[in-house]
Structures are given as structure tokens and as C-alpha cells.
C-alpha positions as a Markdown table, in Angstrom:
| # | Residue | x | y | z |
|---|---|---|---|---|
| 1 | Unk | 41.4 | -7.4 | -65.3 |
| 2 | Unk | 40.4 | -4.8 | -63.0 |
| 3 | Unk | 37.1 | -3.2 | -62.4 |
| 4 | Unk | 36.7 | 0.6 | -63.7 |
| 5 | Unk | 37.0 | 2.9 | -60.3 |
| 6 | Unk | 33.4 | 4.6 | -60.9 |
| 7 | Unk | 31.5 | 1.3 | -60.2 |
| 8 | Unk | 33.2 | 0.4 | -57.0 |
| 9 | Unk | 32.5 | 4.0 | -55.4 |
| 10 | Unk | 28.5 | 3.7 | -55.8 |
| 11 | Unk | 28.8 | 0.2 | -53.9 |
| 12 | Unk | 31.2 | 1.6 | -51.2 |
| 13 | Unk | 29.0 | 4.6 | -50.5 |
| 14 | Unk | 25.7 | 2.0 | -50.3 |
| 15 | Unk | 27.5 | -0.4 | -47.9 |
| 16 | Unk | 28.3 | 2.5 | -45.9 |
| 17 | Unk | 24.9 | 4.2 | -45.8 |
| 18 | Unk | 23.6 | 0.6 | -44.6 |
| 19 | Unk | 25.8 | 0.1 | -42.0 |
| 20 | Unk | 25.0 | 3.8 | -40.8 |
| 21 | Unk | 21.1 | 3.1 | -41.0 |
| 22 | Unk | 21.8 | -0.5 | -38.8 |
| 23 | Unk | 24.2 | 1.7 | -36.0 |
| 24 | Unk | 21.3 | 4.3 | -35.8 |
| 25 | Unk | 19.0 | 2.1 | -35.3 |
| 26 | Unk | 20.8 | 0.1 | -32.5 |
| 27 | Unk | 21.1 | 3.2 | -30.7 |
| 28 | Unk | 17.8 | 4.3 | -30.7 |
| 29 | Unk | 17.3 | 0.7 | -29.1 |
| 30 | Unk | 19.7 | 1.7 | -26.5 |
| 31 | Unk | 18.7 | 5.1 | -25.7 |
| 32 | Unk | 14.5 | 3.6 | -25.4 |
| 33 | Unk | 16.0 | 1.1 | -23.4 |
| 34 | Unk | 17.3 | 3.3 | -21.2 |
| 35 | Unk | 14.3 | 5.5 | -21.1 |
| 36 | Unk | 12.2 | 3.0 | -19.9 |
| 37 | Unk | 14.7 | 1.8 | -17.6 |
| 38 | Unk | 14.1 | 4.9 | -15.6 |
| 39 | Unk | 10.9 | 5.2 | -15.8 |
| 40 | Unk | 10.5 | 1.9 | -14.8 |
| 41 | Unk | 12.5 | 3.1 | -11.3 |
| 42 | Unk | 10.7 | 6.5 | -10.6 |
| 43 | Unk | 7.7 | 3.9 | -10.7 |
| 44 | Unk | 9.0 | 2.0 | -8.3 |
| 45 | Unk | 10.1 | 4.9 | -6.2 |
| 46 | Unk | 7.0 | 6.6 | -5.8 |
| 47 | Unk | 5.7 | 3.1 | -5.1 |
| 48 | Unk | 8.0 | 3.0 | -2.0 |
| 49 | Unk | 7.6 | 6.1 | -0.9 |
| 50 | Unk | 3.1 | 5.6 | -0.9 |
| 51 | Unk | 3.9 | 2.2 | 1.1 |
| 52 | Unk | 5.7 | 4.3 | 3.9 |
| 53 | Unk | 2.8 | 6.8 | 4.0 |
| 54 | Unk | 0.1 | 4.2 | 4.4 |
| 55 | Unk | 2.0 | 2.4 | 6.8 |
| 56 | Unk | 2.5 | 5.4 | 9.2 |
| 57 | Unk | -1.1 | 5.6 | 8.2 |
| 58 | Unk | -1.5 | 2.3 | 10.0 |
| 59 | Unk | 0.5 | 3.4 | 12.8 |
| 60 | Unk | -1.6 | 6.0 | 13.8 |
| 61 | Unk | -4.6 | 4.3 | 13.6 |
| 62 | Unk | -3.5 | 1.7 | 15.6 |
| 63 | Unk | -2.9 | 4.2 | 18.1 |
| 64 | Unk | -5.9 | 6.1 | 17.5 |
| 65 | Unk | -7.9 | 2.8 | 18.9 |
| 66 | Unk | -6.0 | 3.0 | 22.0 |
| 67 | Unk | -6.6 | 6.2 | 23.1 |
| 68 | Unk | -10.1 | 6.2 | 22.0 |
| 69 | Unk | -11.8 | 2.3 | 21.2 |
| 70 | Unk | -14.9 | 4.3 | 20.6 |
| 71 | Unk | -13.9 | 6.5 | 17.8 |
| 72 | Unk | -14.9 | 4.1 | 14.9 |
| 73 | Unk | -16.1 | 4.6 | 11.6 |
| 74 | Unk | -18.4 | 1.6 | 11.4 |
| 75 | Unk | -19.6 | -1.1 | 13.7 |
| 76 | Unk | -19.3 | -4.4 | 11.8 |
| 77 | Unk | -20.7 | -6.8 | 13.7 |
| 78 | Unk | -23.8 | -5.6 | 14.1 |
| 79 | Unk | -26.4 | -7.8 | 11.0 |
| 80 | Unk | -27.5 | -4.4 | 9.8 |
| 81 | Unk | -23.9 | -3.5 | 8.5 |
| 82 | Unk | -22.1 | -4.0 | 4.7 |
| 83 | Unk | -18.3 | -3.8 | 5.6 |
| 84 | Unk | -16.9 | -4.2 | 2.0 |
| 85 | Unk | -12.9 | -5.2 | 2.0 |
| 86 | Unk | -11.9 | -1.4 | 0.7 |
| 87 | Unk | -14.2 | 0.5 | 2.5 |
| 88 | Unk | -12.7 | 3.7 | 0.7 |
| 89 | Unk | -14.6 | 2.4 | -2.1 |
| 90 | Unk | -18.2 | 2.4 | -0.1 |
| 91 | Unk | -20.5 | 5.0 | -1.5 |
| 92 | Unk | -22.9 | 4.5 | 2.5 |
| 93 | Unk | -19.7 | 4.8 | 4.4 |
| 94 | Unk | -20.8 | 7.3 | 6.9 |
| 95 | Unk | -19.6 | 10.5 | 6.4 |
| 96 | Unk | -16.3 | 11.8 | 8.1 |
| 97 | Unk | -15.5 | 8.4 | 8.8 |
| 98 | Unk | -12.1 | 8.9 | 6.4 |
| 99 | Unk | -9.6 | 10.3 | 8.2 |
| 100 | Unk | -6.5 | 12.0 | 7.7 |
| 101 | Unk | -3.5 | 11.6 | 9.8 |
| 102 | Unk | -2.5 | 14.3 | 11.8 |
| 103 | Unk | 0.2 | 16.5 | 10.5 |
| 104 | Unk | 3.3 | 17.1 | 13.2 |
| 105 | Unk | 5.8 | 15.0 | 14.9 |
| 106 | Unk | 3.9 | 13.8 | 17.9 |
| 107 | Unk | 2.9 | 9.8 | 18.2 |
| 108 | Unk | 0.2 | 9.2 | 15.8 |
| 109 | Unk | 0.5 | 12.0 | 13.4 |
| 110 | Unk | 2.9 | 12.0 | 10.2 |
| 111 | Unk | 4.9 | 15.1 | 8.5 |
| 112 | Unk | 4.8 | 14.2 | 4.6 |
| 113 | Unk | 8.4 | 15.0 | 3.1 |
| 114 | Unk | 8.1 | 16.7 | -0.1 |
| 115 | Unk | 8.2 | 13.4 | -2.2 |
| 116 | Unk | 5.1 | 12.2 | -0.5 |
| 117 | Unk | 1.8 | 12.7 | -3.0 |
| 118 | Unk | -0.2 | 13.7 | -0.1 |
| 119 | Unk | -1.2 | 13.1 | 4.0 |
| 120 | Unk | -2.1 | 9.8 | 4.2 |
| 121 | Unk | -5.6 | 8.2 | 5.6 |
| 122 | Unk | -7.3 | 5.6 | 7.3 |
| 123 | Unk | -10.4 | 4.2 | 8.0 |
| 124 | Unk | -11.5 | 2.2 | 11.2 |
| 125 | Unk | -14.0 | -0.7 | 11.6 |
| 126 | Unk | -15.2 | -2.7 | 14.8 |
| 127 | Unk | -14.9 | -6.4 | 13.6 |
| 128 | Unk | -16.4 | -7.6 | 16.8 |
| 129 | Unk | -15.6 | -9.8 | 19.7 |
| 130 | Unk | -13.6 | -12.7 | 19.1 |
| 131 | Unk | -12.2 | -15.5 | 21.1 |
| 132 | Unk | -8.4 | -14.5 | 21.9 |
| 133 | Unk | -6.0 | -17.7 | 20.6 |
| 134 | Unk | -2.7 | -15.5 | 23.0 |
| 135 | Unk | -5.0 | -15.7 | 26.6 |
| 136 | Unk | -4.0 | -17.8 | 29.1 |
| 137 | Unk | -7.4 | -19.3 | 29.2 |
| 138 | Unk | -8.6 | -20.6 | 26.2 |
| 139 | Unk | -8.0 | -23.3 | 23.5 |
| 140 | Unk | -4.7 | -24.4 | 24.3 |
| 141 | Unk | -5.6 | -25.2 | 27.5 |
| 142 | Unk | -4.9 | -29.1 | 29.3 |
| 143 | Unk | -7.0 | -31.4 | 30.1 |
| 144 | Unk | -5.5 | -31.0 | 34.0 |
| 145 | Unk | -6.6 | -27.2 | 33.3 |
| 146 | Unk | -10.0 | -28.1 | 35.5 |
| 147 | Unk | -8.6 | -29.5 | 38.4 |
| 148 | Unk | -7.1 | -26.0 | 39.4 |
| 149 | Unk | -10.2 | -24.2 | 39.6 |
| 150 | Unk | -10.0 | -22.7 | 36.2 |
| 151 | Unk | -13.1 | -22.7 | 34.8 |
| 152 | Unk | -11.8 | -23.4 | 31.0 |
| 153 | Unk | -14.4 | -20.9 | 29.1 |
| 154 | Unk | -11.9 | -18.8 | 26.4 |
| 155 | Unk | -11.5 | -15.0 | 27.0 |
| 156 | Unk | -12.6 | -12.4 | 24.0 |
| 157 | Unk | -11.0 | -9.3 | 22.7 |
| 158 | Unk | -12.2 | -6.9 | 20.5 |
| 159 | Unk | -10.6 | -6.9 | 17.0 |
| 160 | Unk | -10.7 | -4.0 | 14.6 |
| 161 | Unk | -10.0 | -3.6 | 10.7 |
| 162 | Unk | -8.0 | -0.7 | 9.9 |
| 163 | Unk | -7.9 | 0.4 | 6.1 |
| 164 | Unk | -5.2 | 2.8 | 5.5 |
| 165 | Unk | -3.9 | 4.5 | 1.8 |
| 166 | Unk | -1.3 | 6.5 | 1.1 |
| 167 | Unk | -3.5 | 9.4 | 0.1 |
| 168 | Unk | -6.8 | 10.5 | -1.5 |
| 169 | Unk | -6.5 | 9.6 | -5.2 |
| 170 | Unk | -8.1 | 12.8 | -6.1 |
| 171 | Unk | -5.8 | 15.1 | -4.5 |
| 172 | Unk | -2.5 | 12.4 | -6.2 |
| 173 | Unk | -3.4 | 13.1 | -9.4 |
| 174 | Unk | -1.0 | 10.1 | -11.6 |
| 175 | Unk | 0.9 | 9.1 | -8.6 |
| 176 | Unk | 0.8 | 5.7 | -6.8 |
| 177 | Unk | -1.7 | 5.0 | -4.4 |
| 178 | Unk | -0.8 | 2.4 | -1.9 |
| 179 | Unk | -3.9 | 0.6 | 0.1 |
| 180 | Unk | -2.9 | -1.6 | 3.5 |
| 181 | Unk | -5.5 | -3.6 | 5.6 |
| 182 | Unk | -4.4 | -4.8 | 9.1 |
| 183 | Unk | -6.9 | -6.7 | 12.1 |
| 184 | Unk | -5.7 | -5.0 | 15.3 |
| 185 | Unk | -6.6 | -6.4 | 18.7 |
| 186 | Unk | -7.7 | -4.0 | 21.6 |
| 187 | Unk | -5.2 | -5.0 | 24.4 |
């Protein structure tokens, strides 16, 4: 005996409508997958392109102590002084003691590409003197050091904290801010 026609079309037509509902639904998957897939890598772009900007803000810094040691924003070592770790986040920073890296192409100052959020800054800070571990005098000295007239005391350097970021979070807007800390000697 065979089933009458008209029953068999409503059950075709409701497997069919489920199986469109389950490959709609497995594309949506796909295509939010995908979304966040590239979202995911702008991120990560921007990212990379705010850890270049602070870096070259490093660089300069680094040689903005050469050419001028005494152009610091704070002296840490003195007892009087509160160097926090980010001092971008110090409301008695003194004033001006942000700087911006120097647009051009010269050593020290930095041309932000059109990708770059903004110019990138930098704050210095006078750590103080420090015995220098790379003299030639010092701790890793021999015993024998004394019979040769060498007197076996350890030489000092000065050693600075530079704070650089990729850019003034105001002026960014939603964009990635990169913050970078290096302790520079003065040679």
C-alpha cells in the first residue's frame, strides 16, 4: 500500500525548510568568524605599528641624554623625589617634562607615516649613580688586581629611566597605545 501523495509533500517541504534554517545558520558562524578574524588583525596591526613609534621614541631619548645629560625631567635620586614606574601617569610631574619627539629625518627625531596614531613621547629621569658591573675596575676584579697598583674601588656611571609611548592617549582617541621603559647608562 502506498501513502496518498498530499501527505508526503508537507514533510518534504518541512525537512527542507530545516535543513535551510541549519545551512543559514552555519554561515552566519562563518561569516562572524571571519569578522572577528579581522578585527582581531587590525588589532594586532595597530599594535605593531604603536611598538615602533615608542621605540624610535626610545631612540631619541637615548640620544637626547647624550647630547644634553642635563636636560632631565626629574632627578630621582635625590630623598625628596616620588618616581612612580609610569611617570605619564604622575599628576606632580613637572610641567613640560613630556616630551614629544621631534618631527623630521635627522638623528633623534621621527616622521610618523600616516598609519601612526600620533608623534610619539618620552619622559627622562636621573636614576642616580651606580656602580658600573662593564668597568675594568670593579667587581670582577682578582685577587692579584692589588699587586699592580690598582687601587680596586669600583667606577660609577650615571644611569637614567627613560619612559617612552607611542603617543598621547588623548590625541589617539581608540587606538593602541604602546608604553616602553629602558635604564640607559651615560657613557
Amino acid at each position: 500500500m502506498r501513502p496518498s501523495p498530499s501527505r508526503q509533500r508537507g514533510v518534504v517541504l518541512v525537512v527542507a525548510l530545516l535543513l535551510l534554517v541549519v545551512v543559514t545558520l552555519v554561515g552566519f558562524a562563518a561569516v562572524r568568524g571571519t569578522i572577528m578574524q579581522q578585527k582581531m588583525a587590525a588589532n594586532h596591526y595597530d599594535r605593531q605599528i604603536a611598538f615602533q613609534s615608542a621605540e624610535a621614541a626610545l631612540r631619541a631619548a637615548k640620544l637626547r641624554i647624550v647630547a644634553n645629560p642635563g636636560d632631565i625631567a626629574r632627578n630621582c635620586r635625590t630623598g625628596t623625589s616620588v618616581c612612580l614606574s609610569n611617570p605619564f601617569n604622575d599628576p606632580n610631574l613637572p610641567s613640560g617634562s613630556i616630551k614629544d619627539v621631534g618631527q623630521g629625518t635627522a638623528d633623534g627625531q621621527f616622521t610618523k607615516a600616516s598609519v601612526a596614531a600620533s608623534q610619539p613621547q618620552y619622559v627622562i629621569e636621573n636614576m642616580g649613580n651606580w656602580a658600573d658591573p662593564t668597568s675594568d675596575t670593579g667587581f670582577d676584579q682578582s685577587a692579584n688586581s692589588y699587586n699592580y697598583g690598582n687601587s680596586g674601588g669600583s667606577t660609577t656611571a650615571v644611569y637614567y629611566r627613560i619612559t617612552a609611548r607611542s603617543g598621547d592617549p588623548a590625541a589617539v582617541g581608540d587606538r593602541a597605545v604602546v608604553v616602553l621603559q629602558a635604564i640607559v647608562k651615560q657613557r
